[in-house]
Backbone bond lengths (Angstrom), bond angles and torsions (degrees), N, CA, C in turn:
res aa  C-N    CA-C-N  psi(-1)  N-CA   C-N-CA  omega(-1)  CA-C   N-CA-C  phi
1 X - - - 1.456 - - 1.525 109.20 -
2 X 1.504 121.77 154.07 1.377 110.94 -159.72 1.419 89.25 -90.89
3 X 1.488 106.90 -169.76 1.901 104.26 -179.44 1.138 98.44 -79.47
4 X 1.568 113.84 165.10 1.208 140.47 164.65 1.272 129.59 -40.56
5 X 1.255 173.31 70.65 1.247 171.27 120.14 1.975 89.56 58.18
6 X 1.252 100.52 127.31 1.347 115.35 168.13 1.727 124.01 -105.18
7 X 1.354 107.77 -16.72 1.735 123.96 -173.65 1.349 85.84 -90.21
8 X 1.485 89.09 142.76 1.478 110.95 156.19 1.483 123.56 -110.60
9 X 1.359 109.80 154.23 1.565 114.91 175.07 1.442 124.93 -96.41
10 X 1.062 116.10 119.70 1.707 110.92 -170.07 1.563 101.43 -73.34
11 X 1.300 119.13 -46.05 1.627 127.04 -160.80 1.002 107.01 -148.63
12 X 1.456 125.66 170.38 1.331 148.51 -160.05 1.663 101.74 -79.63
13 X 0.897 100.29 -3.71 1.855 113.01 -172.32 1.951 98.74 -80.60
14 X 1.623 107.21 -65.31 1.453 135.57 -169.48 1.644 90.62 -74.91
15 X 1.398 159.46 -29.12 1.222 162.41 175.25 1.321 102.72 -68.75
16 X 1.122 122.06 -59.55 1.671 136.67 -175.07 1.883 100.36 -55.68
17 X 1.266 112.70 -52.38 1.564 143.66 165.90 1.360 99.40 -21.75
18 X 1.799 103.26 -77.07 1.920 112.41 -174.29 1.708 104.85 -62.17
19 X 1.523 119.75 -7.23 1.714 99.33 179.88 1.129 108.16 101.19
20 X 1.087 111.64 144.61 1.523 145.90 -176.52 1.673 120.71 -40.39
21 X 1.674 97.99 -48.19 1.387 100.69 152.68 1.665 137.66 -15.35
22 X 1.701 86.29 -84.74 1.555 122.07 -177.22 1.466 96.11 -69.16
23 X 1.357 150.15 -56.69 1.687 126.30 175.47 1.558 103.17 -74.88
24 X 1.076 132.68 -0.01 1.795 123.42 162.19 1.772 101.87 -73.17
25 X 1.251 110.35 -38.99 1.516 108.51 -175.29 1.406 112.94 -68.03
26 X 1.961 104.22 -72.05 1.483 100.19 171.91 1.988 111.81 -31.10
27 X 0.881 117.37 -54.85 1.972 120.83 -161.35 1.647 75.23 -57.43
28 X 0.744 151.51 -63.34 1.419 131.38 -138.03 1.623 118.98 -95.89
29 X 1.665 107.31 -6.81 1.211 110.24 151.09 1.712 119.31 -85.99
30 X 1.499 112.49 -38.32 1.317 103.94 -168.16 1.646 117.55 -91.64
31 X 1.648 99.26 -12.35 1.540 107.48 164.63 2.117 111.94 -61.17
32 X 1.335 106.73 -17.28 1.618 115.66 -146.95 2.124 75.56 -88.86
33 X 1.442 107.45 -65.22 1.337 106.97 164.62 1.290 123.09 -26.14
34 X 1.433 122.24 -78.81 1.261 124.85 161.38 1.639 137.09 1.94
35 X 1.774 102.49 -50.87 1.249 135.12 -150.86 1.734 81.23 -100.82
36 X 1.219 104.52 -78.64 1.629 112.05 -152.23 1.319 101.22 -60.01
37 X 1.557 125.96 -45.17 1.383 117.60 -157.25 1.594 105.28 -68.02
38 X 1.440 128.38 -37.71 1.540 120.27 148.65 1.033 140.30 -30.20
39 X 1.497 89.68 -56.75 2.000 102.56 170.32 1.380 118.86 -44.74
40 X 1.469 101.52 -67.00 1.623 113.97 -169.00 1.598 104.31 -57.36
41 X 1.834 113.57 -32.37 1.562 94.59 -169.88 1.851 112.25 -76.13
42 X 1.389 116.57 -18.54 1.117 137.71 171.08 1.672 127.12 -54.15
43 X 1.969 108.28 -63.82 1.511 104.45 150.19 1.168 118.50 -119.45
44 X 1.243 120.95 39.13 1.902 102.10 134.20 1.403 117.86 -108.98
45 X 1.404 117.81 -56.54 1.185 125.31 -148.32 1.692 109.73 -97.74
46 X 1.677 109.88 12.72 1.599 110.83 175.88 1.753 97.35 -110.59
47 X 0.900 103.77 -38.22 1.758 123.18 -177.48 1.946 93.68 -58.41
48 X 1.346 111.78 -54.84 1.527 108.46 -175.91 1.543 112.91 -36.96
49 X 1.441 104.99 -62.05 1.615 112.62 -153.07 1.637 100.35 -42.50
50 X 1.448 123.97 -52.39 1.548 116.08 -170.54 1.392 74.93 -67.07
51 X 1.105 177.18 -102.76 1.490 153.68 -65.69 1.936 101.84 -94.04
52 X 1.411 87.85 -48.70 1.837 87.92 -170.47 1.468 125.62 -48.60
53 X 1.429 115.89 148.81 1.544 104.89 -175.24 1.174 123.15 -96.80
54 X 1.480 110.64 9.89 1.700 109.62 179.48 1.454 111.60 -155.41
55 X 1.398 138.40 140.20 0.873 143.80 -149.03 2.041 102.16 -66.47
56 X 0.792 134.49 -52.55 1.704 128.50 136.49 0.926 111.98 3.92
57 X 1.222 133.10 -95.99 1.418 163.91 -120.81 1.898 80.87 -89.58
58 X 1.412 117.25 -44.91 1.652 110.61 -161.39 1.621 112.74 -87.34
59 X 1.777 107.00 -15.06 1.349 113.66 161.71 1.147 107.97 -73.17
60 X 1.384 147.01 -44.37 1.245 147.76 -160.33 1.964 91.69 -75.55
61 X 0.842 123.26 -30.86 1.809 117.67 -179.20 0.844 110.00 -89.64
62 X 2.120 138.44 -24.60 0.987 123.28 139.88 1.337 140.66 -35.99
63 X 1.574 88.97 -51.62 1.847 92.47 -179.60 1.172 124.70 -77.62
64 X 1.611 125.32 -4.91 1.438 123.28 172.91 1.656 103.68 -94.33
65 X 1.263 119.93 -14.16 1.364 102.79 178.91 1.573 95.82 -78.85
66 X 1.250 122.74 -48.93 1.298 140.10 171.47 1.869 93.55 -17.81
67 X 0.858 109.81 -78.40 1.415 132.50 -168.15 1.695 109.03 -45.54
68 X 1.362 105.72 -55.40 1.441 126.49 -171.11 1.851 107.02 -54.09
69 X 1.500 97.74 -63.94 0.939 102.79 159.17 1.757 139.41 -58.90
70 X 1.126 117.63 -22.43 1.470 126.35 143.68 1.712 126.19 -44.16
71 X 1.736 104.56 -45.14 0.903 104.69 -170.68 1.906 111.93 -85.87
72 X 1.196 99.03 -29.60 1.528 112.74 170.28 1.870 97.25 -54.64
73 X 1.702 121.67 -49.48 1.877 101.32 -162.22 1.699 90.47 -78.53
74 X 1.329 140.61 -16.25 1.323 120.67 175.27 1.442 117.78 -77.40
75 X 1.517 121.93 -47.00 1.511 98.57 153.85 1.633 133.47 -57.43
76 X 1.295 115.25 -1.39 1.075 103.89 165.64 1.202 131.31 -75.90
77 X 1.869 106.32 -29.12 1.484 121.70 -160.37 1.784 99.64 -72.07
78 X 1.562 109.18 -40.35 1.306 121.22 159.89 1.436 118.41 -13.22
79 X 1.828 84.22 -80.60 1.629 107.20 -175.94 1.842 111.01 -36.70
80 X 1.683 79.77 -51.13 2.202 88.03 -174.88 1.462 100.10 -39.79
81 X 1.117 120.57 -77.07 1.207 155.19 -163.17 1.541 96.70 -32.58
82 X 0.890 127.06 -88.06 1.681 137.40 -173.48 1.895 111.68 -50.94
83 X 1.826 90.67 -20.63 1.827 84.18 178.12 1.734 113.83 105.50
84 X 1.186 103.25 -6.94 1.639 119.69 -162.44 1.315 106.43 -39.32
85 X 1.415 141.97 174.87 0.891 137.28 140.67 1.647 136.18 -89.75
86 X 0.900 127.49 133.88 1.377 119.53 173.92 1.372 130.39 -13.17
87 X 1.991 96.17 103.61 1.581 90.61 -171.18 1.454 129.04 -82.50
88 X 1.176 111.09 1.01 1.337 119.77 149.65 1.691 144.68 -38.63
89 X 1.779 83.88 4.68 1.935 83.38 -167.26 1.350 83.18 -116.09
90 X 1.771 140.00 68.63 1.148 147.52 162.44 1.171 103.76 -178.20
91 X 1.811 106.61 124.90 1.790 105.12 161.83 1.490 125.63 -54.82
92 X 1.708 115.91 156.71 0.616 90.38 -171.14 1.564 104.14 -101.04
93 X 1.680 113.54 -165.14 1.366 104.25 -166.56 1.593 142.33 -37.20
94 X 1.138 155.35 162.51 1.269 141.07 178.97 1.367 111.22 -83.33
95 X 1.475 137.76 4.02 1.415 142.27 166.47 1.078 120.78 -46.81
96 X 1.624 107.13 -62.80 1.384 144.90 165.79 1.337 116.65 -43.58
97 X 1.735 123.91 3.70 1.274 125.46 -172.81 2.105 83.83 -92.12
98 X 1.367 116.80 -29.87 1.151 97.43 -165.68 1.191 130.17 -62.86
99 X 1.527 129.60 140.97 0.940 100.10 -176.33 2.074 121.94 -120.37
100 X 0.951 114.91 139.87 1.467 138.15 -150.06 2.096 96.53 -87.04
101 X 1.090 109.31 80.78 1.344 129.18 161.02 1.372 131.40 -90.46
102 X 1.377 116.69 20.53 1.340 131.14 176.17 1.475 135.32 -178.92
103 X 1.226 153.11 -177.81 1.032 128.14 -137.88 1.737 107.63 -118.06
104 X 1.542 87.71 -14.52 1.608 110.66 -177.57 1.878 97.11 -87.26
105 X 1.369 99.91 -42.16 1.628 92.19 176.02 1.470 122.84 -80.02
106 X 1.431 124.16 16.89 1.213 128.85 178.35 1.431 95.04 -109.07
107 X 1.494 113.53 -49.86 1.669 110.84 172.23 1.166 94.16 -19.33
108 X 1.779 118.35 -95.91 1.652 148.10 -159.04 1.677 87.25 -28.60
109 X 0.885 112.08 -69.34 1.611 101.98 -179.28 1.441 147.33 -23.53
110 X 1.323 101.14 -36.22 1.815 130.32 177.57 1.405 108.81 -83.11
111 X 1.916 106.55 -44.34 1.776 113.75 -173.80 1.277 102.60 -87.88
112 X 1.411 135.97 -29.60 1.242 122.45 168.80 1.300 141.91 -106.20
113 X 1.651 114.49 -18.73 1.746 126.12 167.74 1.245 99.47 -75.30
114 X 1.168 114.77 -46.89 1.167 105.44 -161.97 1.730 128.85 -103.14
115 X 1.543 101.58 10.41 1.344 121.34 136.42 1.292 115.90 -54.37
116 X 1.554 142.95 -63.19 0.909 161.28 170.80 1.879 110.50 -29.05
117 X 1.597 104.36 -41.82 1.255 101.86 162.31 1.064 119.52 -83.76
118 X 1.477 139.45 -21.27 1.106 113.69 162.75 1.161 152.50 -98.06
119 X 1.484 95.60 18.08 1.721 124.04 158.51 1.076 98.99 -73.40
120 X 1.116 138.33 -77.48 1.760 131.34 -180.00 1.533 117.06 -48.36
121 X 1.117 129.68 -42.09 1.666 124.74 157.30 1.555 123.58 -38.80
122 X 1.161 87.29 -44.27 1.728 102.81 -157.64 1.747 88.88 -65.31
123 X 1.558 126.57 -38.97 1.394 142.03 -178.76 1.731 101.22 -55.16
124 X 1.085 109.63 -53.80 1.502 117.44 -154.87 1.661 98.90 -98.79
125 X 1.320 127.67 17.77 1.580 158.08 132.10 1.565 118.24 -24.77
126 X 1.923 96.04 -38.13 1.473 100.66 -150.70 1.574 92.16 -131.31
127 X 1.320 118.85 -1.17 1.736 115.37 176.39 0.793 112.43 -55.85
128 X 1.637 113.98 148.94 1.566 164.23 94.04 1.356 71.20 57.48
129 X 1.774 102.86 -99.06 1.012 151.66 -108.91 2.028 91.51 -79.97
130 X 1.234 138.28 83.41 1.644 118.87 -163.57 1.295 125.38 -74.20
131 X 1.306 118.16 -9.39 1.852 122.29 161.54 1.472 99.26 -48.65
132 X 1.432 104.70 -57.50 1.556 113.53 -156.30 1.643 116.17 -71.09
133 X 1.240 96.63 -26.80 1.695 123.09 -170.76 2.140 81.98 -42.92
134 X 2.088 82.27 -78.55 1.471 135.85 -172.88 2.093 93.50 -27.47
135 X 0.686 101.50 -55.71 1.747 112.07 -159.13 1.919 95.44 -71.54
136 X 1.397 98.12 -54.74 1.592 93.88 -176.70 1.695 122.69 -66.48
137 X 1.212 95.58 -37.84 1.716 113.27 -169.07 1.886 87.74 -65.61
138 X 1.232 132.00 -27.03 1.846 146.00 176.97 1.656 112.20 -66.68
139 X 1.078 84.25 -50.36 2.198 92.76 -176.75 1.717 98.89 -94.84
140 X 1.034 127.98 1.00 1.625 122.96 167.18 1.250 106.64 -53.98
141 X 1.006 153.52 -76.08 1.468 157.80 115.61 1.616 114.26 49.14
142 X 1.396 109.52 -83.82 1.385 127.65 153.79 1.485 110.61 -38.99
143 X 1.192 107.84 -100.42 1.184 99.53 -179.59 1.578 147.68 -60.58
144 X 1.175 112.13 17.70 1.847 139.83 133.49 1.565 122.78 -70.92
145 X 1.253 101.11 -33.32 1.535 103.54 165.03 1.192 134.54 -90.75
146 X 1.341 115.20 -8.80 1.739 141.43 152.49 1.444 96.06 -59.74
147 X 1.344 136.08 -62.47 1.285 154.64 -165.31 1.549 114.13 -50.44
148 X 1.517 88.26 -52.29 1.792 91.28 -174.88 1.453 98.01 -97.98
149 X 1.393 134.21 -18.00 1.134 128.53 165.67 1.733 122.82 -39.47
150 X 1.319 94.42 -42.70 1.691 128.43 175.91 1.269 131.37 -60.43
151 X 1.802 104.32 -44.99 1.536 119.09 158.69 1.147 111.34 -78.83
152 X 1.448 134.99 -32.45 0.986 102.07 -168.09 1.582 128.22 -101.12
153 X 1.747 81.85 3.70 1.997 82.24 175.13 1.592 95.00 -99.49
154 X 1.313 136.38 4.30 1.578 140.25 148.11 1.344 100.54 -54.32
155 X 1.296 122.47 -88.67 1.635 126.94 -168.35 1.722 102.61 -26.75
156 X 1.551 115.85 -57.69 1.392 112.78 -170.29 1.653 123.82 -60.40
157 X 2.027 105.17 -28.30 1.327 108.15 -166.18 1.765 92.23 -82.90
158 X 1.237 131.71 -35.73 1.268 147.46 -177.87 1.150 120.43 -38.55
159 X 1.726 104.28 -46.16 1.491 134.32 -177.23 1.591 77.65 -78.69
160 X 1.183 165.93 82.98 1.341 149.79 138.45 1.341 103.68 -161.99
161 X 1.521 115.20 130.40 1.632 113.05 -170.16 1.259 127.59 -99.44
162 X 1.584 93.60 10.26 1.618 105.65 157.76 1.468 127.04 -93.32
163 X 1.759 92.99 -26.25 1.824 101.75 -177.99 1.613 95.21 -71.28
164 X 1.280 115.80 -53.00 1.575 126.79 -148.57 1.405 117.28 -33.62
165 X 1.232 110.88 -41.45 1.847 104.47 169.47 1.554 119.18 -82.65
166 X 1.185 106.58 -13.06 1.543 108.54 169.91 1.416 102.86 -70.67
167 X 1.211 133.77 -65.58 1.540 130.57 148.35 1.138 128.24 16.40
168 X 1.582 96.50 -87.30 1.514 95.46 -177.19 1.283 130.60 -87.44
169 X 1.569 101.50 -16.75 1.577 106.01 164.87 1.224 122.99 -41.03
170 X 1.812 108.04 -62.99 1.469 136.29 169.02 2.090 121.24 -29.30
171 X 1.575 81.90 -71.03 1.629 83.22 150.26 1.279 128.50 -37.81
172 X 1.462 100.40 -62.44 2.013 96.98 -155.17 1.642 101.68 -57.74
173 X 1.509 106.39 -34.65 1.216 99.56 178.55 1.268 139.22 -98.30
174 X 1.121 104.46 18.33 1.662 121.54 165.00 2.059 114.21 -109.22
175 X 1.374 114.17 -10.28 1.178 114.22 156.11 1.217 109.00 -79.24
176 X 1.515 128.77 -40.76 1.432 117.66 -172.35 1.471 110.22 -63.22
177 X 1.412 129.39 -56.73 1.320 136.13 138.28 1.212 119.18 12.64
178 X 1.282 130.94 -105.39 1.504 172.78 -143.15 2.048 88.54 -75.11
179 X 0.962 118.23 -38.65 1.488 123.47 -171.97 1.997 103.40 -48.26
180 X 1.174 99.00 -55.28 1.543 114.92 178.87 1.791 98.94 -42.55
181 X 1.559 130.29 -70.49 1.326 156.69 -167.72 1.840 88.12 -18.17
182 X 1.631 119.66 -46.41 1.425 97.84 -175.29 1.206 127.79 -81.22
183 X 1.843 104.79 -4.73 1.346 77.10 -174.41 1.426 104.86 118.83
184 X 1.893 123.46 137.80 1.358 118.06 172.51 1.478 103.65 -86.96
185 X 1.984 80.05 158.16 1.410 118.67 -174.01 1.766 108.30 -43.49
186 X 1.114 110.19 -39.50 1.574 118.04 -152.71 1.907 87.00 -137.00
187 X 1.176 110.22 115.38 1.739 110.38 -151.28 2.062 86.69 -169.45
188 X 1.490 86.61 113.79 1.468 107.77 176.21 1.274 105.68 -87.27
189 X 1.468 120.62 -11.31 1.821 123.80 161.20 1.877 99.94 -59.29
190 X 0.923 99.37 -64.08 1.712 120.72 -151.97 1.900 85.70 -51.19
191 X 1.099 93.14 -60.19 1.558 99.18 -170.86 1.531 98.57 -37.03
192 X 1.618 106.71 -61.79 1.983 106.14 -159.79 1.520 105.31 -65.36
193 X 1.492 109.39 -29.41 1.840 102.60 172.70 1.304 91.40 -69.60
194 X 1.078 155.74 -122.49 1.687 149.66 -127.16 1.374 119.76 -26.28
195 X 1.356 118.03 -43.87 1.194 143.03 151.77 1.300 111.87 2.27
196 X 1.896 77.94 -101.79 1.555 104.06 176.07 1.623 123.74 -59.73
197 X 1.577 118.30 4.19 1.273 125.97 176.59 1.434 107.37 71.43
198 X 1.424 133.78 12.97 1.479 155.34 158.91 1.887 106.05 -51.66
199 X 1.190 112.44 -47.30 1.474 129.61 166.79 1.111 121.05 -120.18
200 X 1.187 135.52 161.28 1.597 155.50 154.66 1.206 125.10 -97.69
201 X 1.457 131.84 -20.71 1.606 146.04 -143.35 1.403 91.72 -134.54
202 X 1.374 111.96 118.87 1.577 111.90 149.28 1.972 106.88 -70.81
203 X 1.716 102.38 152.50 1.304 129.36 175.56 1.732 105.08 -32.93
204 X 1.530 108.59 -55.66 1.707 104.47 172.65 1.695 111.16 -74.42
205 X 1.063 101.71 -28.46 1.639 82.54 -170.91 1.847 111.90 -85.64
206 X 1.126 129.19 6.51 1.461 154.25 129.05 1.404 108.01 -46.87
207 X 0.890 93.92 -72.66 2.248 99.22 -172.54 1.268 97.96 -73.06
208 X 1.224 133.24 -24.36 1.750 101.54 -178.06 1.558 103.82 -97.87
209 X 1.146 113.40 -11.09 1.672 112.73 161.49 1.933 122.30 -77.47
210 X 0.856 89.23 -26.18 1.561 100.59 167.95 2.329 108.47 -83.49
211 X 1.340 107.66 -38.62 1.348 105.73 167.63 1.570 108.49 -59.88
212 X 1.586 111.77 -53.36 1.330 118.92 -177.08 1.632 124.47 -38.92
213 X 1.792 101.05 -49.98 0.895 110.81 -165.38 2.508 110.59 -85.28
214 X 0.864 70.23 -30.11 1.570 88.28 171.90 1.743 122.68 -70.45
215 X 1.443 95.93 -47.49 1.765 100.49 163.29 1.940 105.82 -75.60
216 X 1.006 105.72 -15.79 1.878 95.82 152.68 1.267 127.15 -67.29
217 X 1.275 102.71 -32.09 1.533 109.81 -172.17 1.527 111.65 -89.74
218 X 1.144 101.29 -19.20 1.755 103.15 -175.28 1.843 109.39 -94.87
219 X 0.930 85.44 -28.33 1.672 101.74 -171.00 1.208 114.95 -92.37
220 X 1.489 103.17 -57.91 1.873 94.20 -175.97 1.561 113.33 -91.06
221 X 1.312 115.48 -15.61 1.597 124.41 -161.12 1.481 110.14 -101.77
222 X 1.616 117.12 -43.80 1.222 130.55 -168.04 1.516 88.63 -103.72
223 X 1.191 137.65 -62.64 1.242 138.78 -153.45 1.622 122.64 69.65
224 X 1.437 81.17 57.71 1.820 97.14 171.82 2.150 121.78 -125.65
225 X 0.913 133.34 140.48 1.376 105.91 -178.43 1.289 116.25 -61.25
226 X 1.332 114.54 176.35 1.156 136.05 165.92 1.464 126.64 -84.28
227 X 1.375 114.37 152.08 1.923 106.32 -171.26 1.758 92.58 -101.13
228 X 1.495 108.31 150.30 1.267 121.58 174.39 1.410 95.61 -64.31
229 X 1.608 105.55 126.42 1.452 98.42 158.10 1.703 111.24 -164.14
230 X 1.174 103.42 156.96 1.834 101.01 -178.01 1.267 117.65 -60.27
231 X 1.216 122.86 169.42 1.475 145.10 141.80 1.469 119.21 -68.01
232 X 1.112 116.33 -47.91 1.262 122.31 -164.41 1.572 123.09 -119.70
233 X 1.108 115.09 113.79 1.812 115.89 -177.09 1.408 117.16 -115.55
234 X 1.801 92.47 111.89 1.393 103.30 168.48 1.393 131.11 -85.42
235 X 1.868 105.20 57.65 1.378 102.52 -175.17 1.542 124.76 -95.58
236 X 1.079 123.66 175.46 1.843 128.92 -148.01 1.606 88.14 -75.76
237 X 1.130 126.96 -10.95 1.907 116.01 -177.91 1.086 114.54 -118.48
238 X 1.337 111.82 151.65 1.437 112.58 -169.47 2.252 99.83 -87.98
């Protein structure tokens, strides 16, 4: 792969500048935002509020859909901005197929999907691209507090020997899930983001930091096993 792109882009002006390429890439990361951060605020975090058991617990699911959806109209303004096309002409991820029927499986949702975003945030921290840098390095915040929001009403349902298999069930099957979210192993996307200095992380080295960080949480924090699962996915999409 050739080296990395060392210039940065201030605006949609200097992006347009590097070629068609480099705003085909950015659109297809921040269109993917676009898509999911709607999605997820739609079925997880609107479906929760009747789910929660205490009036607490249903502000806190307000305010992350609140949030989610915040973060979905700022990638959009992005999207405006650069010219994108309508990110609507792609489903969105297959995560989002799960579906969240309880209050313990919405927990799992916050500590582990949305871990998943912030392994990929934390990447797009350091872009090329400085709108995007600017916007992500802003919702880190938020979405760390979705995160620990997640562990820590896990740790409490965990501690309970009625929640506890809802738990880990929930988990196993939202890591197996969520594994796809980075992306294949061998991915001519992944390549043109690194490239263009848009990413830093190949597709596995994302997913095995997100495994890493998740078999912490199950193992040393919750004290539940872990589900067999790969590193690497050779699936048909990039």
């Amino acid at each position: 792969m050739p080296p990395a792109l060392t210039r940065e882009a201030q605006d949609a002006a200097e992006a347009h500048a590097l070629g068609d390429e480099y705003v085909a890439a950015l659109g297809k990361i921040i269109n993917s935002h676009v898509r999911n951060e709607a999605t997820g605020a739609a079925v997880f975090d609107e479906p929760s509020i009747s789910l929660a058991p205490t009036p607490r617990e249903k502000w806190l699911a307000c305010r992350m859909a609140m949030e989610e959806y915040g973060h979905h109209l700022k990638f959009n303004k992005l999207a405006n901005e650069l010219g994108l096309e309508d990110a609507g002409d792609r489903p969105p991820l297959s995560v989002f197929d799960y579906q969240v029927g309880s209050w313990a499986g919405y927990v799992m949702t916050k500590a582990i999907v949305d871990l998943a975003e912030v392994v990929l945030m934390e990447d797009l921290c350091e872009c090329s691209y400085l709108p995007l840098r600017r916007l992500c390095r802003s919702l880190m915040p938020e979405e760390r507090f979705h995160v620990r929001f997640g562990t820590t009403s896990a740790k409490r349902l965990a501690a309970d020997p009625d929640a506890r298999e809802e738990v880990r069930s929930s988990a196993h099957r939202l890591i197996a899930m969520t594994l796809p979210f980075f992306g294949r192993s061998e991915s001519r996307n992944n390549e043109v983001f690194r490239r263009w200095g848009i990413k830093r992380l190949t597709n596995d080295e994302a997913r095995a930091e997100f495994v890493r960080r998740t078999r912490a949480l199950l193992c040393d924090d919750l004290g539940l096993d872990y589900p067999e699962v790969p590193t690497r996915w050779p699936g048909t999409t990039n």
